[in-house]
C-alpha positions in Angstrom: 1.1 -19.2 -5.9 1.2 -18.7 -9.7 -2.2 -18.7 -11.5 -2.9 -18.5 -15.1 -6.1 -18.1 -17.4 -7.5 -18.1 -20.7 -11.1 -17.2 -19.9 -10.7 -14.6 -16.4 -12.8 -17.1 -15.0 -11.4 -20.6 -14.6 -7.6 -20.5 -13.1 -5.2 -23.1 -13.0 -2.0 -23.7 -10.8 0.9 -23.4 -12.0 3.5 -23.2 -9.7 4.9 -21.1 -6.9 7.2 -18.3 -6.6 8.5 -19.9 -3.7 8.4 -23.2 -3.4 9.1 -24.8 0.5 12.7 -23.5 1.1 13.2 -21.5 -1.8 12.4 -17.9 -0.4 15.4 -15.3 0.4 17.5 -16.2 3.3 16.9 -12.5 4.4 12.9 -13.1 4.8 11.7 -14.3 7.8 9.8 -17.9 6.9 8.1 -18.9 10.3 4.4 -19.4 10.7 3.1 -16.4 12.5 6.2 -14.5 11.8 6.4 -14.5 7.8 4.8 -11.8 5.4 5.2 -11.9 1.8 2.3 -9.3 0.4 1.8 -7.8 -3.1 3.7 -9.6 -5.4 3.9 -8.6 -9.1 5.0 -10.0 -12.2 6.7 -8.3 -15.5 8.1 -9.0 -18.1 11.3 -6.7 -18.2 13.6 -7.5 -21.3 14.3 -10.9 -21.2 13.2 -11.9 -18.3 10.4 -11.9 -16.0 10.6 -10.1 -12.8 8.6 -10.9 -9.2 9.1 -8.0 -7.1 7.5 -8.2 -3.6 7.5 -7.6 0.1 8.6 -9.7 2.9 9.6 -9.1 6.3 13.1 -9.6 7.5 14.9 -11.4 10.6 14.7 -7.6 12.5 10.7 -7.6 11.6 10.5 -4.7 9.1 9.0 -5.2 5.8 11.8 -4.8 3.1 11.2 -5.3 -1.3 13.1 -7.8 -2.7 12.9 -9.0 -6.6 13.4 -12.8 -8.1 13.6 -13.5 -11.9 12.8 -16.4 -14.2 12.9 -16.8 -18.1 9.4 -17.9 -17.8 6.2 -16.6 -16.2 6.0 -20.2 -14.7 9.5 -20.1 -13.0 11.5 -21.1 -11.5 12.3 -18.3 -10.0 15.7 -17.1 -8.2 15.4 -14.4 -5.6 18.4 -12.0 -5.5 20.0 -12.6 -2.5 19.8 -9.1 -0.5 16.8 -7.0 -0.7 16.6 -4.1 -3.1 15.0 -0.9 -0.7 14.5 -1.8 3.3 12.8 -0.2 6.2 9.3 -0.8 6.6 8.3 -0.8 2.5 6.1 -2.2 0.8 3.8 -2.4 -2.3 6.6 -2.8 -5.0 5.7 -2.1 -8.6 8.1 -1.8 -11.7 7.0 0.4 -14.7 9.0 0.9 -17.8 10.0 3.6 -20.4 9.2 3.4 -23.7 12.9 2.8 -24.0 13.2 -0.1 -21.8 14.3 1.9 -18.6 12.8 0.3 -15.8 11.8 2.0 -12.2 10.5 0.5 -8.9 7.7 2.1 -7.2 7.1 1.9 -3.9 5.6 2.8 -0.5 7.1 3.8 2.6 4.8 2.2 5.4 4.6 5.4 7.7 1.1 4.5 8.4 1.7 1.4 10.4 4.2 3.6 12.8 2.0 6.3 14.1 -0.9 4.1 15.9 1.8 3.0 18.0 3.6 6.0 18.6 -0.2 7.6 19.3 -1.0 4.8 21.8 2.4 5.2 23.3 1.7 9.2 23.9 -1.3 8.5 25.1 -0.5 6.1 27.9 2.0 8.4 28.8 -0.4 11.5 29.0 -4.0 10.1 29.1 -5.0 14.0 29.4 -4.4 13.9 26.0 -7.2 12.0 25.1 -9.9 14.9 25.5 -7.7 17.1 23.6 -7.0 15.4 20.6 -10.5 13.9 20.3 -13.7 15.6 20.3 -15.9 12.9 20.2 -16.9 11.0 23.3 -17.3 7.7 21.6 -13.4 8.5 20.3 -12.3 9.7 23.5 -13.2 6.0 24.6 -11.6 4.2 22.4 -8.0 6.4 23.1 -8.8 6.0 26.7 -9.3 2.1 26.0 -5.8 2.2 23.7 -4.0 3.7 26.7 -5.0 1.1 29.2 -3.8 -2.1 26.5 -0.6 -0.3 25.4 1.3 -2.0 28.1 0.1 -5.2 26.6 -0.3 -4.3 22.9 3.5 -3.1 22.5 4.6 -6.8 22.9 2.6 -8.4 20.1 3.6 -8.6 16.7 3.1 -6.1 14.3 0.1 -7.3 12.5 -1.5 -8.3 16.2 -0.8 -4.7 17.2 -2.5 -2.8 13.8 -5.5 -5.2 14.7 -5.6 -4.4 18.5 -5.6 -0.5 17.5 -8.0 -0.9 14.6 -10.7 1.2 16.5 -8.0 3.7 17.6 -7.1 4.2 14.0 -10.9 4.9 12.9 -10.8 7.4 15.5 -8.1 9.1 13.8 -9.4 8.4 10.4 -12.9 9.6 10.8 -11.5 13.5 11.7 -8.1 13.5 10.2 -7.9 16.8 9.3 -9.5 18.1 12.6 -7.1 15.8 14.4 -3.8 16.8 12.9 -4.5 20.3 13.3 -5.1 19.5 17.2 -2.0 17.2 17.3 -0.3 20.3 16.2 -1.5 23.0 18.3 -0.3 20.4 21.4 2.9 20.1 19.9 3.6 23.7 20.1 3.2 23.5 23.7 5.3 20.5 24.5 9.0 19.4 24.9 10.6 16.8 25.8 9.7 13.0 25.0 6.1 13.7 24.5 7.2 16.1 21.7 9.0 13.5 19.5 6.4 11.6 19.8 4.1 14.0 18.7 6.6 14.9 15.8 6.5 11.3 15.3 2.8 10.8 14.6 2.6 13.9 12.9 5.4 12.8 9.9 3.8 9.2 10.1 0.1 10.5 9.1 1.6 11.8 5.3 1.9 8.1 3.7 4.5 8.7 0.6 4.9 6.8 -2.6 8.6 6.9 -4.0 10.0 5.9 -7.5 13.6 5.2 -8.3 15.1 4.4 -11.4 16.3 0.5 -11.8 20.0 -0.7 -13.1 19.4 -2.6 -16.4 19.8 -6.2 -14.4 17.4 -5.0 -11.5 19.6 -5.8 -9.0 20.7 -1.9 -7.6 18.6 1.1 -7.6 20.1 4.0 -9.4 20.4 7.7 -8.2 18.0 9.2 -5.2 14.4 7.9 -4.3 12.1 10.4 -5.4 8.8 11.3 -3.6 5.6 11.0 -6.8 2.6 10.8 -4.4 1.4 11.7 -0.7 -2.0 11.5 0.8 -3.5 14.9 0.6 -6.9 14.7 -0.4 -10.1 14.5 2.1 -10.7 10.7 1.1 -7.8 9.5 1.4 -7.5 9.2 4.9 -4.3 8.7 6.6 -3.0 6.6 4.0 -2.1 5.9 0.3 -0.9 2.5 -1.3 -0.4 -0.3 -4.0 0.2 1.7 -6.6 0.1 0.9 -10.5 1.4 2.9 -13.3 0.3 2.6 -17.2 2.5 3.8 -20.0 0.4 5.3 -22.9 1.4 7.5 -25.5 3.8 9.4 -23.7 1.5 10.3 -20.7 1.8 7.9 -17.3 -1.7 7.1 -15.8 -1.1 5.9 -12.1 -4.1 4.1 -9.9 -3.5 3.8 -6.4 -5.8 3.1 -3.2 -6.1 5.5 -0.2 -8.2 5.5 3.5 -8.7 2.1 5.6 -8.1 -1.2 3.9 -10.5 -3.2 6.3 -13.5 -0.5 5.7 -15.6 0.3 3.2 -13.6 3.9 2.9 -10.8 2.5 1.0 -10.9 3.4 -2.3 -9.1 4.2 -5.9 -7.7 6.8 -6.9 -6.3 8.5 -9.9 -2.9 10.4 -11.4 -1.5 11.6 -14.1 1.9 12.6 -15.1 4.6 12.7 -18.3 7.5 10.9 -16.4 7.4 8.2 -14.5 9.0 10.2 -11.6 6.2 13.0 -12.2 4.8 15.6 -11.1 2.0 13.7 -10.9 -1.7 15.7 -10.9 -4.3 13.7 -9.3 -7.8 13.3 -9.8 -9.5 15.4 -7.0 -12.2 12.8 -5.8 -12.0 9.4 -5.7 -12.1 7.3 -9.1 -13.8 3.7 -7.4 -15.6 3.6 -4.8 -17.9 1.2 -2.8 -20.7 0.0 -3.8 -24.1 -1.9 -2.9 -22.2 -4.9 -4.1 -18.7 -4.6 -3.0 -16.9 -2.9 -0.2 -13.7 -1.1 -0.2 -11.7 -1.6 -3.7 -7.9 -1.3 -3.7 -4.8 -2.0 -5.3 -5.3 -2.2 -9.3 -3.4 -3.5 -11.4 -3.8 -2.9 -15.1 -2.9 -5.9 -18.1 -3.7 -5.3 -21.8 -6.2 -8.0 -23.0 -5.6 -10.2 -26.2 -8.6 -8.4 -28.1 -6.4 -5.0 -26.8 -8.2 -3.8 -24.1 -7.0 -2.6 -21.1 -8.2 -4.7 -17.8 -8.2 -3.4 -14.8 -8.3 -5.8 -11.9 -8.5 -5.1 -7.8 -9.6 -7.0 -5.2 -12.7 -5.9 -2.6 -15.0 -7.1 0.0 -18.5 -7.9 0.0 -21.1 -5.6 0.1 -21.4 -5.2 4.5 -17.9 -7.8 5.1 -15.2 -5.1 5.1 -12.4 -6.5 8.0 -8.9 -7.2 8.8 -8.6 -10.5 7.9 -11.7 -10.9 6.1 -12.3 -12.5 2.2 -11.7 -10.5 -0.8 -12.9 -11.3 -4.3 -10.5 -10.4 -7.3 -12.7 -8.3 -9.7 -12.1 -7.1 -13.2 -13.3 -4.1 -15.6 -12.5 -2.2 -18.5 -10.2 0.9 -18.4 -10.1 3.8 -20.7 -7.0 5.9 -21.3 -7.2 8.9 -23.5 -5.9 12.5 -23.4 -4.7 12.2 -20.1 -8.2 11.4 -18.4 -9.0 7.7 -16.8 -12.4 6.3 -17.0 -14.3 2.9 -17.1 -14.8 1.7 -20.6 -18.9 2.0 -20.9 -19.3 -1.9 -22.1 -18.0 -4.0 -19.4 -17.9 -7.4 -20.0 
């Protein structure tokens, strides 16, 4: 759907990207099957550009882009998808020149529960190894049993089934990726790809590539600008958002476990759009007593000038897969190459 308002706090309706029947024939459509996630909308010369994620007919998530002359649409999807193999999170940021790049995320982090389940079932031993906690070597020993039935369900049904699996992992990543790694040394054989497997899969990366002038072909070699490699991050990165602002490049981004109050917003700053980016060592947003888990900002200059930053959380204490998330806004400060919250928020 396509929302618009004057105030921030009544929306109307305005349309749809997609209309019944108007989506890419190389996204899957089907109730149950379909995913579009993470749209955004710029305005890139002339046009205005949707770029999103969908899953196609072999069920990996791929990023496609549709254009309009108008905000409102219609809107005409380009017929193949521009970057496939489990991506998603698209966002376009622009040169001061006009040059236009898609950002995006590789989705590593929905590969490795799977794979981790899988080497599990296959050596249950493991599960005292790789876990020091008895509460966590329950819920591995609990994955092993269901992997015979959670490999057949879809992908979303599968990252719900292994939710508590991926805590495990989440709560101890460090400690657990230095174990998975002393086990590796000692095996060969299947369980070892596996175990190389899991062990790419836990470094989530954000790439950037530079955009053709139309937007339909990527140009030159995806480049990687961010991976998770800070303590609160957790096993994962996402839905990132890039600023342009006198020659610097402010990037927000979310990290840890979207249905927990650990996910949170982070913070990076570069002079390209490709980078290096340096990040902010802890976390910019955090939970709250009021809201749980904020992730992926988006940033849109205000008509008084202002920059609004706007994310989406859970209530305080209602943090789940599946469960409601409010769209919240505040005021964001750029200067010098530091990011804050503007002190008056509205």
């Amino acid at each position: 759907p396509i929302l618009s308002s004057s105030d921030l706090k009544t929306w109307r309706l305005t349309g749809f990207v997609f209309p019944s029947g108007a989506a890419p024939a190389w996204a899957v459509t089907e109730p149950n099957l379909a995913d579009f996630w993470a749209p955004e909308l710029h305005e890139v010369g002339q046009e205005w550009w949707v770029c999103f994620s969908a899953r196609t007919h072999d069920r990996s998530m791929a990023i496609g882009l549709a254009r309009a002359s108008s905000p409102d649409g219609p809107f005409t999807p380009d017929p193949e998808p521009l970057v496939q193999g489990d991506v998603i999170d698209a966002h376009i940021v622009q040169e001061q020149n006009g040059t236009a790049w898609l950002v995006w995320k590789k989705d590593d982090n929905g590969l490795w529960p799977g794979l981790l389940a899988q080497l599990l079932h296959a050596s249950p031993e493991l599960c005292s190894i790789l876990f020091i906690q008895p509460q966590d070597q329950r819920t591995a020993a609990l994955a092993t049993t269901m992997w015979p039935w959670t490999k057949g369900r879809p992908p979303m049904e599968q990252f719900f089934v292994l939710q508590t699996l991926i805590e495990a992992v989440s709560s101890d990543l460090a400690g657990f990726a230095d174990r998975l790694d002393a086990v590796r040394g000692q095996r060969r054989g299947g369980s070892y790809t596996l175990l190389e497997g899991i062990a790419a899969a836990l470094r989530t990366r954000i790439y950037a590539q530079k955009l053709a002038t139309d937007g339909r072909r990527l140009i030159g070699e995806p480049q990687v600008i961010l991976q998770n490699d800070l303590p609160w991050e957790g096993h994962l990165i996402e839905g990132v958002w890039i600023t342009p602002k006198s020659g610097r490049y402010y990037l927000l981004y979310a990290g840890n476990d979207f249905s927990t109050g650990y996910y949170g917003i982070g913070a990076a700053v570069a002079d390209h759009p490709s980078g290096p980016y340096i990040k902010h060592n802890e976390v910019f947003i955090s939970s709250t007593e009021a809201w749980w888990g904020p992730g992926h900002p988006s940033v849109a200059v205000l008509d008084d000038g202002r920059l609004g930053l706007f994310l989406h959380a859970y209530p305080a204490g209602a943090a789940g897969y599946k469960s409601f998330r409010a769209l919240l806004f505040g005021s964001l400060e750029l200067r010098d190459g530091m990011i804050s919250m503007a002190s008056q928020q509205p």
